[in-house]
C-alpha beads as a LAMMPS data file, in Angstrom:
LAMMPS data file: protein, C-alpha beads

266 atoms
265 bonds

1 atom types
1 bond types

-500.0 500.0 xlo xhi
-500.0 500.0 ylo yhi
-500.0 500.0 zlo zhi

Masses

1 110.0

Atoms # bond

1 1 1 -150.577 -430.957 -291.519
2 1 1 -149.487 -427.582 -289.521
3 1 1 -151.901 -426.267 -287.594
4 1 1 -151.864 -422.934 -285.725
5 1 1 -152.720 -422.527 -282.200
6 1 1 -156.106 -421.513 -282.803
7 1 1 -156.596 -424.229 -284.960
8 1 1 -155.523 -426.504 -282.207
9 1 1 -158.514 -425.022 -280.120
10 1 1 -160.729 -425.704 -283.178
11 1 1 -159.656 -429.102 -283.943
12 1 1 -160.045 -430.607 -279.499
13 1 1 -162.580 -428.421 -278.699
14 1 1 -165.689 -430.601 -279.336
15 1 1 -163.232 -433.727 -277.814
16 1 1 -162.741 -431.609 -274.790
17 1 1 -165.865 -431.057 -273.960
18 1 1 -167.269 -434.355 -274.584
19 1 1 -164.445 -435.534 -272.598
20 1 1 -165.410 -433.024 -269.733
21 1 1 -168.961 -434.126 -269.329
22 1 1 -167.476 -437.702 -268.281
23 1 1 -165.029 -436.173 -266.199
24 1 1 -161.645 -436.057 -267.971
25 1 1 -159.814 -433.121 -268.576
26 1 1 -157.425 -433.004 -271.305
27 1 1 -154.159 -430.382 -272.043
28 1 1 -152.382 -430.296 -275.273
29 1 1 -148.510 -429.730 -275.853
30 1 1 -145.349 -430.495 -278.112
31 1 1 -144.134 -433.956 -278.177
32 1 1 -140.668 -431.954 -278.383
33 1 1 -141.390 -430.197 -274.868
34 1 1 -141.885 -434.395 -273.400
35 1 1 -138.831 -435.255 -275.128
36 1 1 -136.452 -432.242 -274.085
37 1 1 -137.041 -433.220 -270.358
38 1 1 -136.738 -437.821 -270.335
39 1 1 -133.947 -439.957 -271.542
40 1 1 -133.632 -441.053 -274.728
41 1 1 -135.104 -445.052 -273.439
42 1 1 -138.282 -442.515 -272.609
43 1 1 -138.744 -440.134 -275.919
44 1 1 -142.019 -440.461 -277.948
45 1 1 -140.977 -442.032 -281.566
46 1 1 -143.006 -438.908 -283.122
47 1 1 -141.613 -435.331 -284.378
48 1 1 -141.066 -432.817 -282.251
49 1 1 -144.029 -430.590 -283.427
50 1 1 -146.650 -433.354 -282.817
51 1 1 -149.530 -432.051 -281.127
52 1 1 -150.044 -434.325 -278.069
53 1 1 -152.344 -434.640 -275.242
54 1 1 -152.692 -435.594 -271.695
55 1 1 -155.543 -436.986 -270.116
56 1 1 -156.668 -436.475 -266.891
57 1 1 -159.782 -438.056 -264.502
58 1 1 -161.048 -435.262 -262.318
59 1 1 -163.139 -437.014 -259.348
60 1 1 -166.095 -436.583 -261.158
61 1 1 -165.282 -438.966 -263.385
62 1 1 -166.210 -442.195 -260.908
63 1 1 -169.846 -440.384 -261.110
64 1 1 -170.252 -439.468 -264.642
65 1 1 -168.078 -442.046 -266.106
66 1 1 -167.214 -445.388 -264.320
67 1 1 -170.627 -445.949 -262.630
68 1 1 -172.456 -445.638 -266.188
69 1 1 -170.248 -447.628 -267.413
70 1 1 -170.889 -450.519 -265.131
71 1 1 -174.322 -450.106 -265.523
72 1 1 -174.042 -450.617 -269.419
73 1 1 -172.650 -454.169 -268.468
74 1 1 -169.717 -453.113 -270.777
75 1 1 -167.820 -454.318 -268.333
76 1 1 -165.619 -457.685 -268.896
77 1 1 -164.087 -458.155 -266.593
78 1 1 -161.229 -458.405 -268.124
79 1 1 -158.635 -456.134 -266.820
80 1 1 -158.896 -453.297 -263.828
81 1 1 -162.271 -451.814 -264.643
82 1 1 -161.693 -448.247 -264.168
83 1 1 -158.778 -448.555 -267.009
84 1 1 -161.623 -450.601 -268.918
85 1 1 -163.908 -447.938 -268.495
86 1 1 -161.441 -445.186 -269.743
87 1 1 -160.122 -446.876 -272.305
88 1 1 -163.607 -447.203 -273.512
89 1 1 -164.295 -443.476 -273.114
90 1 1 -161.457 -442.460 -275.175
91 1 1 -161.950 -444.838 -277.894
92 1 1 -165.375 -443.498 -278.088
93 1 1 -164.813 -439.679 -278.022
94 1 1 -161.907 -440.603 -280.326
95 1 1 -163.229 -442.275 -282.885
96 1 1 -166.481 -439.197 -283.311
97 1 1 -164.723 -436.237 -283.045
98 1 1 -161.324 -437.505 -285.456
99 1 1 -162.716 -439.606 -287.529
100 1 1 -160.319 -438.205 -290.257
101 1 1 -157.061 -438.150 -287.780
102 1 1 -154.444 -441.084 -286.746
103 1 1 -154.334 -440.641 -283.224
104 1 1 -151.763 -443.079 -281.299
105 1 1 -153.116 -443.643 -277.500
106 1 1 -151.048 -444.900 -274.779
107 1 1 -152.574 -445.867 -271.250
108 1 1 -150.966 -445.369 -268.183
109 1 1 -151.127 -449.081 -267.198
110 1 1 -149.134 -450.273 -270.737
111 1 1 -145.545 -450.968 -270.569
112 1 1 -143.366 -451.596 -273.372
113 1 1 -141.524 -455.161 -274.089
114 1 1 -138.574 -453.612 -272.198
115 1 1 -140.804 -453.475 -269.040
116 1 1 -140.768 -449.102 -268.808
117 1 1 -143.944 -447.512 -269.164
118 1 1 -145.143 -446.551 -272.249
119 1 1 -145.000 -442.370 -271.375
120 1 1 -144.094 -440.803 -267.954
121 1 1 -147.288 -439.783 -267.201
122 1 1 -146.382 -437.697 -264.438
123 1 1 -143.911 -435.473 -266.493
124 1 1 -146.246 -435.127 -269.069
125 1 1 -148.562 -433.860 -266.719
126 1 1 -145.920 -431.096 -265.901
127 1 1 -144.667 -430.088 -269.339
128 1 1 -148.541 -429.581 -270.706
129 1 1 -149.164 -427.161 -267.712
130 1 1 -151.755 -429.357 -266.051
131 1 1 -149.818 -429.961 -262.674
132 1 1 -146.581 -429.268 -261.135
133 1 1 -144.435 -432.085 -260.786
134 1 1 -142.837 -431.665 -257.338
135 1 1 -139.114 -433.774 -256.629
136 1 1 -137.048 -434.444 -254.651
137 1 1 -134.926 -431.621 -257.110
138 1 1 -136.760 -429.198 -256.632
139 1 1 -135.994 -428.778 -252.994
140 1 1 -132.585 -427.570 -251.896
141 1 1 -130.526 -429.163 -249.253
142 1 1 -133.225 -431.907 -248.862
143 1 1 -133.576 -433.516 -245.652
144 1 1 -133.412 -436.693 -246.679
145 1 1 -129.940 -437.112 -247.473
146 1 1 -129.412 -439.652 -250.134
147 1 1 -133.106 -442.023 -249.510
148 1 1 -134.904 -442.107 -252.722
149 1 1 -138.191 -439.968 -252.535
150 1 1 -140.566 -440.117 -255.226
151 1 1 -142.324 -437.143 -256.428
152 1 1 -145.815 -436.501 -257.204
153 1 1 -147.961 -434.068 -259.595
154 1 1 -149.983 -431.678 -257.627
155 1 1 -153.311 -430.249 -259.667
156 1 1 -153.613 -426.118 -259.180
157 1 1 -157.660 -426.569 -258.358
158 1 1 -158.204 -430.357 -257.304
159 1 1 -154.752 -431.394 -255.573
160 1 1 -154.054 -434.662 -255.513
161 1 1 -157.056 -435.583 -256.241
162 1 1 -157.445 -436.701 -259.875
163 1 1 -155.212 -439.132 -261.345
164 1 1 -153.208 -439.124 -265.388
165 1 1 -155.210 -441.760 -267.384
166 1 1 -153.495 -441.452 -271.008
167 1 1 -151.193 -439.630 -273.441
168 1 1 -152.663 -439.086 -277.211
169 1 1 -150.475 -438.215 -280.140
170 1 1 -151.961 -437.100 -283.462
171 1 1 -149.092 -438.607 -285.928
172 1 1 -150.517 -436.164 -288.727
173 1 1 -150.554 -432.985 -286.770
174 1 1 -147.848 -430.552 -286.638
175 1 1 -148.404 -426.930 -284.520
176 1 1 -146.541 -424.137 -285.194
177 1 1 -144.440 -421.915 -282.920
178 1 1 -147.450 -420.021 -282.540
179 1 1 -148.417 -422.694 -279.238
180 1 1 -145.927 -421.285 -276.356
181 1 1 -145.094 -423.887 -273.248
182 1 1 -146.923 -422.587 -270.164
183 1 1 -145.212 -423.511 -266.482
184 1 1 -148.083 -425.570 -264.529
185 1 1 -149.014 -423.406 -261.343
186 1 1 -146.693 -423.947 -258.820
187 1 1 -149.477 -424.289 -255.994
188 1 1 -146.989 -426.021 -252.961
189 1 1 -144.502 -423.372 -253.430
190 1 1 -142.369 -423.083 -250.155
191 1 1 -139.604 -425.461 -249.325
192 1 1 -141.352 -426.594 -245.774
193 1 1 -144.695 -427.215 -247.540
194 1 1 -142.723 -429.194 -250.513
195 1 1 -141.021 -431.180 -248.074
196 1 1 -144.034 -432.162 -246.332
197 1 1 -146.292 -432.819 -249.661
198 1 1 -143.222 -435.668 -250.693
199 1 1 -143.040 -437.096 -246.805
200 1 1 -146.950 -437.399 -246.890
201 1 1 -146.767 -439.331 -249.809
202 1 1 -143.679 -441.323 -249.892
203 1 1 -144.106 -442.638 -246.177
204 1 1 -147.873 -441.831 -245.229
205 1 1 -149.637 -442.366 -248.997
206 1 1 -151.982 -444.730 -247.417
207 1 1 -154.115 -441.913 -245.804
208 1 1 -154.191 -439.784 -248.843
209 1 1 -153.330 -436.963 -246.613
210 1 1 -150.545 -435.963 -249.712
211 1 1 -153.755 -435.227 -251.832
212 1 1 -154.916 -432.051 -249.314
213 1 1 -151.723 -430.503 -249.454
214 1 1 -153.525 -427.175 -251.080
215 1 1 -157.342 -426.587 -250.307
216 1 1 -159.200 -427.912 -253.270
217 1 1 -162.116 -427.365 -254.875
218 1 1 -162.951 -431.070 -254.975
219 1 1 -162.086 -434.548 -254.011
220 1 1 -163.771 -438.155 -254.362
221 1 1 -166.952 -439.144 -253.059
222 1 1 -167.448 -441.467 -250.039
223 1 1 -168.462 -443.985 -252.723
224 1 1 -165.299 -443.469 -254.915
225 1 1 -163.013 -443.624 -251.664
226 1 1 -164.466 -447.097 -250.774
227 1 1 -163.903 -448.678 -254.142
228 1 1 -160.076 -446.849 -254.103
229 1 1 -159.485 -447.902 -250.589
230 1 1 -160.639 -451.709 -250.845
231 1 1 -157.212 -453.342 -251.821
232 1 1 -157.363 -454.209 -255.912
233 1 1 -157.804 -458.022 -255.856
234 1 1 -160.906 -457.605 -253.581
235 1 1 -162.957 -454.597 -255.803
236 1 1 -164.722 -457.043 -258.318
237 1 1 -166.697 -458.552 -254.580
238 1 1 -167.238 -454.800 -253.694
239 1 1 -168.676 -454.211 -257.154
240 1 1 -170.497 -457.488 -257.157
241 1 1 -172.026 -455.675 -254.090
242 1 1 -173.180 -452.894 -255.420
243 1 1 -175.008 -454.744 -258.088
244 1 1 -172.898 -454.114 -260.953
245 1 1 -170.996 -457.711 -261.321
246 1 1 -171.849 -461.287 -261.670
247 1 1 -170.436 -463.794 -259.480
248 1 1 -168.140 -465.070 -262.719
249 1 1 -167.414 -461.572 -263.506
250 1 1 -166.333 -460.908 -259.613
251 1 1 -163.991 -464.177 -260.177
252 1 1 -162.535 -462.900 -263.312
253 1 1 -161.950 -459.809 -261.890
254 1 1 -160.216 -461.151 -258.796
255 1 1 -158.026 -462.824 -260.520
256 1 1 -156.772 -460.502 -262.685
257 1 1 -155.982 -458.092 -260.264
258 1 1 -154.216 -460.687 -258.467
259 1 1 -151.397 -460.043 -260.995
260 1 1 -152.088 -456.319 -261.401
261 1 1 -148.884 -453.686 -261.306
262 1 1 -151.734 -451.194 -260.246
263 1 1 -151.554 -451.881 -256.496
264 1 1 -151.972 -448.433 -255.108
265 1 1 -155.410 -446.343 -254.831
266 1 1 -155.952 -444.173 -258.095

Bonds

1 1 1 2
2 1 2 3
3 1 3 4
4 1 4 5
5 1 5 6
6 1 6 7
7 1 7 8
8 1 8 9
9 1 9 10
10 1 10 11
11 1 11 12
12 1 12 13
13 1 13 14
14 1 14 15
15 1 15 16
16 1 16 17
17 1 17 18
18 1 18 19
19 1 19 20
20 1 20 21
21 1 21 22
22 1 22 23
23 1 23 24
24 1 24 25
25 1 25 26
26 1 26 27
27 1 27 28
28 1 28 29
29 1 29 30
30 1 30 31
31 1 31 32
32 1 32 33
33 1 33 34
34 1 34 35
35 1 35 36
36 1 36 37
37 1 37 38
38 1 38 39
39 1 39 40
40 1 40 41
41 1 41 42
42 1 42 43
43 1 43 44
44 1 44 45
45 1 45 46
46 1 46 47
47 1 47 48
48 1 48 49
49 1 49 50
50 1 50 51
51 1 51 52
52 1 52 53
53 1 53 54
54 1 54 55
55 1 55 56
56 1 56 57
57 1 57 58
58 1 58 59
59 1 59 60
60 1 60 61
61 1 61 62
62 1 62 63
63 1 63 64
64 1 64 65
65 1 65 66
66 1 66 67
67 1 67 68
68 1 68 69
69 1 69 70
70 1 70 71
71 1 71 72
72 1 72 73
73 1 73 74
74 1 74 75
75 1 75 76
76 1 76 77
77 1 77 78
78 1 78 79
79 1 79 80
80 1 80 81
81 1 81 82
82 1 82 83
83 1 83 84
84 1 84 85
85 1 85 86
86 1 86 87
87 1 87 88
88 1 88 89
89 1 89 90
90 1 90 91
91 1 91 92
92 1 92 93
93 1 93 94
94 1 94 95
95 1 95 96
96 1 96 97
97 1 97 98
98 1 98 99
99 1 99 100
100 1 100 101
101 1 101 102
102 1 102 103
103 1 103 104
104 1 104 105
105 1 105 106
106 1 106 107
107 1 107 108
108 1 108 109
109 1 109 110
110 1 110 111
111 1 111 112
112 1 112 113
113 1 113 114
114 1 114 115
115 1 115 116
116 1 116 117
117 1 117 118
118 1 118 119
119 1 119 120
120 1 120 121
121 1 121 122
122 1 122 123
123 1 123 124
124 1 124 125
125 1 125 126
126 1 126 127
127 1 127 128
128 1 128 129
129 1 129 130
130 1 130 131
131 1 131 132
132 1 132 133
133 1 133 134
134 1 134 135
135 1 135 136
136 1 136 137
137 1 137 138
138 1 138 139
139 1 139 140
140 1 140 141
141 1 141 142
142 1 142 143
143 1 143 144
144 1 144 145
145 1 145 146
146 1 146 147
147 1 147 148
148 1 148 149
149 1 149 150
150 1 150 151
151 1 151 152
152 1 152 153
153 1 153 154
154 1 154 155
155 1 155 156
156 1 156 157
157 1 157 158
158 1 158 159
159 1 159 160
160 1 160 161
161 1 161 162
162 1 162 163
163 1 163 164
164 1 164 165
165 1 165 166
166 1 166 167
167 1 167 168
168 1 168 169
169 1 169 170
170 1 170 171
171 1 171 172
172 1 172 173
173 1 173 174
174 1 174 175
175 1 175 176
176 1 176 177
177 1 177 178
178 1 178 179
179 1 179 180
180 1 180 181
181 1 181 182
182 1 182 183
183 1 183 184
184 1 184 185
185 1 185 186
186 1 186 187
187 1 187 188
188 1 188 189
189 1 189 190
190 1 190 191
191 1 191 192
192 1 192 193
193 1 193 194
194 1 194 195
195 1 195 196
196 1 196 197
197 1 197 198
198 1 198 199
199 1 199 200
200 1 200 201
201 1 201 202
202 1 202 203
203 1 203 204
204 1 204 205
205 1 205 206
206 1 206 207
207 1 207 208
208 1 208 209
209 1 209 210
210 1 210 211
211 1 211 212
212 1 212 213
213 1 213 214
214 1 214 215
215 1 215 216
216 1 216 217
217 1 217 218
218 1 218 219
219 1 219 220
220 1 220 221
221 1 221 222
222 1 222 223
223 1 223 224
224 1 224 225
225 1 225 226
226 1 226 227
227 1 227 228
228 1 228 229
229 1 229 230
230 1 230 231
231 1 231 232
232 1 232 233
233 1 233 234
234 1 234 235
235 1 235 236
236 1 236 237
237 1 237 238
238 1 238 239
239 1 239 240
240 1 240 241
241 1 241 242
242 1 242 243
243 1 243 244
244 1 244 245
245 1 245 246
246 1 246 247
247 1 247 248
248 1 248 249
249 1 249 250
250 1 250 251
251 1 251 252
252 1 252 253
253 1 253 254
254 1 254 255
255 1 255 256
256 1 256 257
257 1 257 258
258 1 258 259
259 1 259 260
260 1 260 261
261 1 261 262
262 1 262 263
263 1 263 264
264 1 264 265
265 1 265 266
């Protein structure tokens, strides 16, 4: 089905703003705009002309989202619950606003069998417009000389602070030429300030100072910094805490994070 770019407003709108009452925001694109910018071990299996989207959690979201959520005892302690929790959201918004539509999701936290991720979230961050993806390229005669420096997407309102939760692909939809690829603003635009946004968070990411790099409009709670702060394996005791875990629930919960690949703060 081809859809024009109207139509793509018609056919998320309802998803985006259920999606933006629990804190997400999403922004739609080309799988072909993704594709034109990773390796071929990285490309989305999907035509070019796919409609896709990326989802972000705004800090809201801990709030309006993830605290509900643990109060619903949905909660299984299972895997990291703040993946749990958006996993959960998306299904849900999903599966009432497209009941009609195949819509392939892939988490940030899901790797393929060959180990790589299952979608660069960061670049598709960049290519949608929601936030500049700031390298090491993009700043000439680098001080660094040849260290690796990773880089990091910066959001035009909320900075650093937010985090890319999910990619969605309809496999039915197909938009037309009529959708144009925006640039994402390009908020940390001078080389000094670009130099010191990737120095804050390659070698001082613990203090978050990367995520103030623009003024923002907001950032996470006192509540939502604890729970990001507290290393992984010790957050179901925190929660357990707060009242929202069971002592066999905090056990599960420790020890899957023991062998989490999510070991920095979200």
């Amino acid at each position: 089905m081809a859809i024009s770019s109207e139509r793509v407003e018609d056919l998320i709108g309802t998803f985006r703003e259920s999606l933006k009452a629990q804190g997400f925001e999403i922004y739609p694109f080309k799988v072909g705009w993704y594709n034109a910018v990773v390796s071929g071990a990285h490309q989305l299996s999907h035509p070019a002309d796919s409609l896709a989207l990326v989802l972000l959690s705004t800090p809201s979201m801990f709030e309006r989202s993830f605290l509900p959520f643990l109060q619903s005892q949905c909660c299984e302690a299972v895997r990291d619950p703040i993946d749990q929790c958006t996993a959960h959201t998306v299904s849900s918004s999903v599966s009432l606003c497209f009941p009609d539509q195949s819509v392939d999701v892939s988490y940030d936290y899901e790797m393929l069998p060959t180990r790589r991720p299952k979608f660069l979230a960061q670049t598709a961050a960049h290519v949608s417009g929601a936030a500049y993806y700031y390298q090491k390229s993009d700043i000439p005669n680098p001080p660094w000389g040849d260290r690796k420096m990773f880089g990091v997407c910066i959001h035009p309102r909320l900075g650093g602070w937010f985090a890319i939760r999910a990619l969605l692909v309809f496999k039915d939809v197909q938009v037309g030429e009529e959708l144009q690829q925006k640039d994402p603003p390009d908020c940390v635009s001078s080389q000094e300030d670009r130099i010191e946004l990737l120095e804050r968070f390659n070698l001082r990411w613990r203090d978050w100072s990367y995520r103030d790099i623009i003024p923002t409009e907001e950032s996470y709670s006192p509540q939502q910094r604890e729970y990001f702060l507290t290393p992984p394996g010790q957050r179901g005791a925190l929660l357990r805490q707060w009242g929202y875990l069971t002592q066999s629930d905090t056990e599960k919960q420790s020890s899957t994070n023991k062998h989490s690949p999510k070991d920095e703060p979200c």
